[in-house]
N, C-alpha and C positions, 0 to 999 in steps of 0.2 A: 440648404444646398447653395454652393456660389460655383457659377460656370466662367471658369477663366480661359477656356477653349475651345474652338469648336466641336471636337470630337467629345466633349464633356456634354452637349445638347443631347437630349432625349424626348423630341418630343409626345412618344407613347407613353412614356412616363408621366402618370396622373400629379405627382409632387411638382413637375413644372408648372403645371398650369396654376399652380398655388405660389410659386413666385412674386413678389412684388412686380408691375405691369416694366418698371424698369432696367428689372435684370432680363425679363422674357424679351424687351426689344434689342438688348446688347445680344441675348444669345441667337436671333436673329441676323441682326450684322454679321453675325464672325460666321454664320453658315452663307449670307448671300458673298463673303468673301472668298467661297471655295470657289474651285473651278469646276466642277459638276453640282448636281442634285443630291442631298444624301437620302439614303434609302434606310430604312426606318423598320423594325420587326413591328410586327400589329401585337397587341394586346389584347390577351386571350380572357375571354370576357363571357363568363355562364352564360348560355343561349344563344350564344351568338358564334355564327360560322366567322374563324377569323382565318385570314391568310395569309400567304409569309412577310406581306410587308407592304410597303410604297415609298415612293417617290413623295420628298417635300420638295415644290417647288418655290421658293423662296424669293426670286428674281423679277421686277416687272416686266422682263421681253420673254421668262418661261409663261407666266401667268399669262398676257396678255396673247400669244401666240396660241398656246392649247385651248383659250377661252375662243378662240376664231376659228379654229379644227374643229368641232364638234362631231364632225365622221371618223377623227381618230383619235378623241378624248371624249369619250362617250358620256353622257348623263344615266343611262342605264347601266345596272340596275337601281344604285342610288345614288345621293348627292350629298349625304346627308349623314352620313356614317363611315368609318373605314370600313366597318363590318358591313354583309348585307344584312338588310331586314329582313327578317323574319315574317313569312308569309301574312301569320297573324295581325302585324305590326304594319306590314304596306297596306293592309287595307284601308288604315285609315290617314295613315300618313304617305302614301304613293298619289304624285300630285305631279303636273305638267312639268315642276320643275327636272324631274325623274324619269321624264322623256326625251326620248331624238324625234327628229324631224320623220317621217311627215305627223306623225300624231302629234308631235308635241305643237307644232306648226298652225297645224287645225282648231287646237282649243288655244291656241293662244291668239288667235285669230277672234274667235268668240268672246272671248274675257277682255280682249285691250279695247271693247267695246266699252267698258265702263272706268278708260282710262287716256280716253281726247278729248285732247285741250278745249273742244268745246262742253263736254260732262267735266271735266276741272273746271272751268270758266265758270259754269253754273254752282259748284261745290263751293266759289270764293267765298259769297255770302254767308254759308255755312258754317265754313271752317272761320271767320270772322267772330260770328255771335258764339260758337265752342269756345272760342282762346279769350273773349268778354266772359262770358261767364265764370271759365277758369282762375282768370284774377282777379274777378268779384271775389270768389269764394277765398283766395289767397288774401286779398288783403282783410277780407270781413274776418278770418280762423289765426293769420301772423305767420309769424316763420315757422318752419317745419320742414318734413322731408319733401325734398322737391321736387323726388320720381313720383312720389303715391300722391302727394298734393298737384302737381302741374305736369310734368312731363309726358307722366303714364294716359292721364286723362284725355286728352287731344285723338291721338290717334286711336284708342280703343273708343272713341265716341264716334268719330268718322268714319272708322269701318262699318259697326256697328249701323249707323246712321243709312248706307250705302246700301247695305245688306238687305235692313229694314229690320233689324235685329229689335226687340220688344224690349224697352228700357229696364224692366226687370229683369232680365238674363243679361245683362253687362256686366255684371258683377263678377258673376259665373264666367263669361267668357272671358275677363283679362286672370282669374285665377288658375283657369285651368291652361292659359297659356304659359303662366311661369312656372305651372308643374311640366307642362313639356319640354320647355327649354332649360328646366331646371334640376334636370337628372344628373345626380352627383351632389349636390348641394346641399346642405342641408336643410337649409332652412324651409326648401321647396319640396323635398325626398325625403320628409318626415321623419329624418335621421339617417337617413340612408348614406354617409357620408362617406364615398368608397373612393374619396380624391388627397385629402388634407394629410390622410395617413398614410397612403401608399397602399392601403389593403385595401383589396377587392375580398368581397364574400358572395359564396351565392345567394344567400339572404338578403344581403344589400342591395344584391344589384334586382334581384327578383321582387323585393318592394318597392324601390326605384321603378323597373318594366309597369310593375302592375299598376301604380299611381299613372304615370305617365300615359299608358293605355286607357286606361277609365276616363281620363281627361279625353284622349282623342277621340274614346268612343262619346265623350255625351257630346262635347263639340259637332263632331260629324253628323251627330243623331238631331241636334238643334239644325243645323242648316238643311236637312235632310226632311225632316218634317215640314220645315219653311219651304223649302223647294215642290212637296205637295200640295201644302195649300197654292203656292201662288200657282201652281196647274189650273185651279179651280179659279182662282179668285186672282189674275194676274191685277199687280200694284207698280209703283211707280218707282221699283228699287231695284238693285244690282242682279237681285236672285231672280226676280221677274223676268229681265234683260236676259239671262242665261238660261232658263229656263225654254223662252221662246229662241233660241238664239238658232239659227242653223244655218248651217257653212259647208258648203257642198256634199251637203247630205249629212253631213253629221250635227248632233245634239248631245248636250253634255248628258249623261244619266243622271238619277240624285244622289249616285253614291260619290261619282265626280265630285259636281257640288258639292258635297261635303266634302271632299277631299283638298279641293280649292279652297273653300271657307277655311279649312284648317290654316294652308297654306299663307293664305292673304293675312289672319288674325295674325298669325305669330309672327311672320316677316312684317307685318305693317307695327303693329305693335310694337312689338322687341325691336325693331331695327330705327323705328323715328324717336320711339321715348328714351334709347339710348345715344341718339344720337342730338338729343333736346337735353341731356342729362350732362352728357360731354361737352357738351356746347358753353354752358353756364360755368362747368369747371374750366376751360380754356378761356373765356373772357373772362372769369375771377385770378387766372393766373397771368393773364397776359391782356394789365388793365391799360395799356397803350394802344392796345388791336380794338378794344373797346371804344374807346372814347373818338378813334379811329372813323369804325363803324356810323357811331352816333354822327360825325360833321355830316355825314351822306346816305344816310342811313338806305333808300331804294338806290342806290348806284352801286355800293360794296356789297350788300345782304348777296346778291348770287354768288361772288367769289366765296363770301363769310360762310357761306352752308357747304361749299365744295371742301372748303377747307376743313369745315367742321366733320365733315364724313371721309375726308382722308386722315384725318387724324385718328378718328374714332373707330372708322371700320367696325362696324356692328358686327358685321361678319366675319370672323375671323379666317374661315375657310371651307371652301366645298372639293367634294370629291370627283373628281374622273376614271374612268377604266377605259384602258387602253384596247383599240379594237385591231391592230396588226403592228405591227413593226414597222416603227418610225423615228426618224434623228432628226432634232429639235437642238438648236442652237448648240451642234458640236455633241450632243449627248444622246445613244440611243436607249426608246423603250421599244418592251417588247410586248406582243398582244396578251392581253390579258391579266399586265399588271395595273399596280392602283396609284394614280399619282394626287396626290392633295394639293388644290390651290390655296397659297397665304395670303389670301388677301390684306393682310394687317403689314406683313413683310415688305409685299411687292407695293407700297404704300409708304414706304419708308425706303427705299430704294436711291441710295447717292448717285445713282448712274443715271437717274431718272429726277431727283428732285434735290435742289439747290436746299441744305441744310433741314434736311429731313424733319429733324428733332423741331425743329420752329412754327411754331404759327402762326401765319402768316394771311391775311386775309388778303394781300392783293396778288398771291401767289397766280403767276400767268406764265406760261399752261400750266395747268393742274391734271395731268391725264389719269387721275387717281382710277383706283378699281374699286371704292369703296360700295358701288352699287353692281357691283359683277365685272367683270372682263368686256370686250364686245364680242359681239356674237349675239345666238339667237338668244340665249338664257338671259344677257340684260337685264336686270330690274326693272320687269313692267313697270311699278310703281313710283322710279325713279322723279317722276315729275312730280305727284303727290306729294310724295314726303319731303320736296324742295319746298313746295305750298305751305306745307304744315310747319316747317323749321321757322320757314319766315314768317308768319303770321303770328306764330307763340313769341317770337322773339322779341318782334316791333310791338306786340301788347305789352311784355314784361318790359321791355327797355324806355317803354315811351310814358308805362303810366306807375313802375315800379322801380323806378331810377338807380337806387340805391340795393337790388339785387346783388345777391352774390353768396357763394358757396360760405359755409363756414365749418366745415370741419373735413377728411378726408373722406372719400367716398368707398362706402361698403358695395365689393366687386363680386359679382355673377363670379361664381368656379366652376370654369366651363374651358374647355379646347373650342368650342362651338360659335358661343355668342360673346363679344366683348361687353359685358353688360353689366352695368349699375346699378344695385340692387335698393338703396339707399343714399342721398345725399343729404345732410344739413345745408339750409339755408339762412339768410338770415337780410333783416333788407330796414 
């Protein structure tokens, strides 16, 4: 399929997402070049209640505007699908991100307890001797894939670590995260592959559901269990912390907790080791920005990660539902439609950033969205995974000089997550 138009864009169409990553930014452009939003038929999907459509917002003054409304771009009922979930489904994946104010407000109030800068401060040490150890074991094993070998590793140890998570269930828990985020793909939906071809089956998609559910339930069911014992036996970890945690009367329950655990594994996880993954392929394509970096390595690294998560946008996009009738930069919705934030779009946006397609590590301002819009949804984490970016970077750059990509990188098939399933490295 080659899009020479805008009206030729479909993004319900599962064959786009199977695009090379550079025809999917050109068919971007030619929509941020209309003069409204296009509205988009939903994709009728076994199980799932679909509705007549949404709004792609594609623009950084749409994104960033509805990300600042949250009374009339709702986060309820989800965030996370066009479709809603399914009862079964939010129990274990309905998570603070899935809320409005004041609940969402309350627990998130609880939880940014195990994310100032004084508990970062404390994590440096930590996250130091992870990214030592990491390319101990790289350069002791050689080149290789350098999601599953480096990338991946970092963050699913830190959370983990955080958690208080038992070194034997880490295994477990970054697998069952790329089956949740990995619905559609094959490699991760045990065949289920209901995107490459353009066919949906209900088979497909119902071995897809059921995989992806099993994962959330033993996930939930791990933090869940950990959230009991630490009742009894409080520790010196994130779950402890949330556990005791209460904020004007309120206390997370342990299904929360698990809810949350899901939450924090997959977005910490999936969003930094992709973001650790893109990173190595933009400094192996753009070896001037590199050598760049190295003259000043603590004075550019803050720009170098902005840039690297504006590029990369882990997230390609979340959802809103419109709670009444409202006109947004010249364009009205109406209550109870569905609008999609692009964040990979509004991220690439000429009306917003001087030669989009560039990477660019001294890019200033950089008001990218690649950690949310502003507003209350923001990426708690946003500061962690600046930590982790830099700290993996300055170990491979400083003691593995000669890093760098060597082959094209095998790409997550996802509308969801921009993610790297696969890189050759070679050093």
């Amino acid at each position: 399929m080659t899009i020479t138009a805008a009206d030729q864009v479909n993004l319900s169409d599962l064959t786009f997402w199977a695009l090379p990553q550079r025809e999917r930014l050109a068919a971007f452009k030619r929509l941020r070049q209309l003069d409204r939003p296009v509205f988009f038929p939903e994709l009728e999907v076994p199980f799932f209640k679909a509705g007549p459509g949404y709004h792609a917002l594609v623009r950084h003054a749409d994104v960033v505007e509805a990300s600042r409304k949250p009374d009339v771009f709702s986060s309820e009922p989800s965030v996370t699908g066009v479709a809603d979930l399914p009862r079964y489904m939010a129990r274990y994946f309905g998570s603070m991100i899935n809320m409005d104010d004041p609940r969402h407000a309350k627990i998130r109030r609880i939880v940014s307890r195990a994310f100032t800068p004084r508990v970062l401060a404390k994590l440096e040490e930590d996250l130091q001797a992870s990214a030592t150890r990491i390319v101990d074991d790289l350069l002791l094993h050689g080149p290789g894939d350098f999601v599953t070998d480096v990338a991946a590793k970092l963050p699913v140890q830190v959370i983990c670590d955080m958690m208080g998570i038992p070194e034997a269930a880490r295994p477990m828990v970054y697998d069952r995260t790329n089956i949740i985020l990995g619905v559609g793909d094959p490699e991760f939906s045990g065949g289920a592959d209901f995107g490459r071809t353009g066919i949906i089956t209900r088979s497909g998609v119902l071995h897809g559901i059921l995989k992806a559910m099993t994962a959330g339930y033993e996930l939930n069911h791990l933090a869940m269990k950990l959230a009991r014992r630490r009742r009894r036996e409080p520790g010196d970890d994130l779950v402890s912390a949330l556990v005791g945690a209460n904020v004007g009367g309120e206390t997370l329950t342990d299904q929360e907790i698990g809810s949350f655990f899901i939450l924090l594994v997959v977005a910490g996880n999936e969003t930094t080791r992709n973001a650790i993954s893109h990173g190595l392929k933009l400094f192996t394509d753009n070896p001037e920005q590199r050598a760049l970096l190295m003259e000043d390595f603590d004075a550019r690294m803050p720009g170098a990660v902005e840039e690297i998560v504006r590029m990369a946008t882990p997230v390609i996009q979340f959802r809103r539902t419109v709670t009444r009738d409202h006109e947004m930069n010249g364009n009205l919705y109406r209550a109870g439609e569905k609008v999609l934030l692009f964040y990979n779009s509004a991220n690439r946006d000429e009306a917003v950033f001087d030669d989009p397609d560039t990477f660019d590590i001294t890019r200033s301002p950089n008001p990218h969205v690649g950690f949310g819009g502003p507003g209350p949804h923001f990426c708690l984490g946003a500061n962690l995974a600046r930590r982790e970016i830099t700290v993996m970077f300055r170990e491979l750059f400083t003691r593995v000089p000669a890093i760098r990509t060597a082959g094209r990188p095998d790409r997550l098939y996802s509308d969801f997550i921009n993610g790297i399933k696969h890189l050759p490295c070679t050093f």
